[in-house]
C-alpha positions, 0 to 999 in steps of 0.5 A: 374253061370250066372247073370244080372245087370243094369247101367243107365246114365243121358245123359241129365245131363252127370251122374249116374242115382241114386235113380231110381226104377227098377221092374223085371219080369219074362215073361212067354208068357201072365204072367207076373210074378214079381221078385224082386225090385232093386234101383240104387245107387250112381252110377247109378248101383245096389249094386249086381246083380239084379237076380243070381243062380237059380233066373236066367234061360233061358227066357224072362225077363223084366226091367221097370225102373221108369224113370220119379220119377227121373226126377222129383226128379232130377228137371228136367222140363217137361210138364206134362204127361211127355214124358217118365215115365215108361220104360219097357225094355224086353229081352231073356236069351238064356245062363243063364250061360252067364252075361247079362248087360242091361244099360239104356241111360236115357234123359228126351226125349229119351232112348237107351239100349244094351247088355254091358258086 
């Protein structure tokens, strides 16, 4: 049975990410459907799997993470409207039997993602 799960790290401050909001949605070509809400804990992970079971199948999904709410409650200075605010990252599951970890590198002016493991 396949699954997806989530890591952010604050590059910027060398930590977890914690107490960030993340919305998943579903992607069905111009719907958008959405799942479910999550919320990273202390470590900057949610506390199981953000989808599983039948909740997971081959498609295309997608993360936003609402980023700037962090950087604001962390004090992070920054001009106002801020860089980066709402991350919306999409991908395709093609293995639904298959983990998919799909980290966040967050800084308050850039972003990077990969498939972890």
């Amino acid at each position: 049975m396949g699954y997806l799960t989530t890591h952010v790290l604050d590059t910027a401050q060398g930590r977890p990410g914690k107490g960030i909001r993340i919305e998943v949605h579903r992607l069905e070509g111009e719907r958008r459907t959405r799942l479910k809400e999550v919320v990273t804990n202390d470590d900057g992970r949610c506390d199981g799997p953000i989808l599983e079971g039948g909740a997971f199948t081959v498609g295309e999904y997608e993360l936003v993470f609402h980023a700037g709410d962090y950087l604001r409650a962390e004090g992070i200075e920054a001009p106002e409207p801020r860089f980066l605010d709402v991350i919306p990252l999409r991908f395709g599951v093609a293995d639904a039997d298959a983990h998919y970890h799909v980290p966040l590198l967050l800084s308050p002016y850039g972003y990077s993602t990969y498939r972890g493991s």
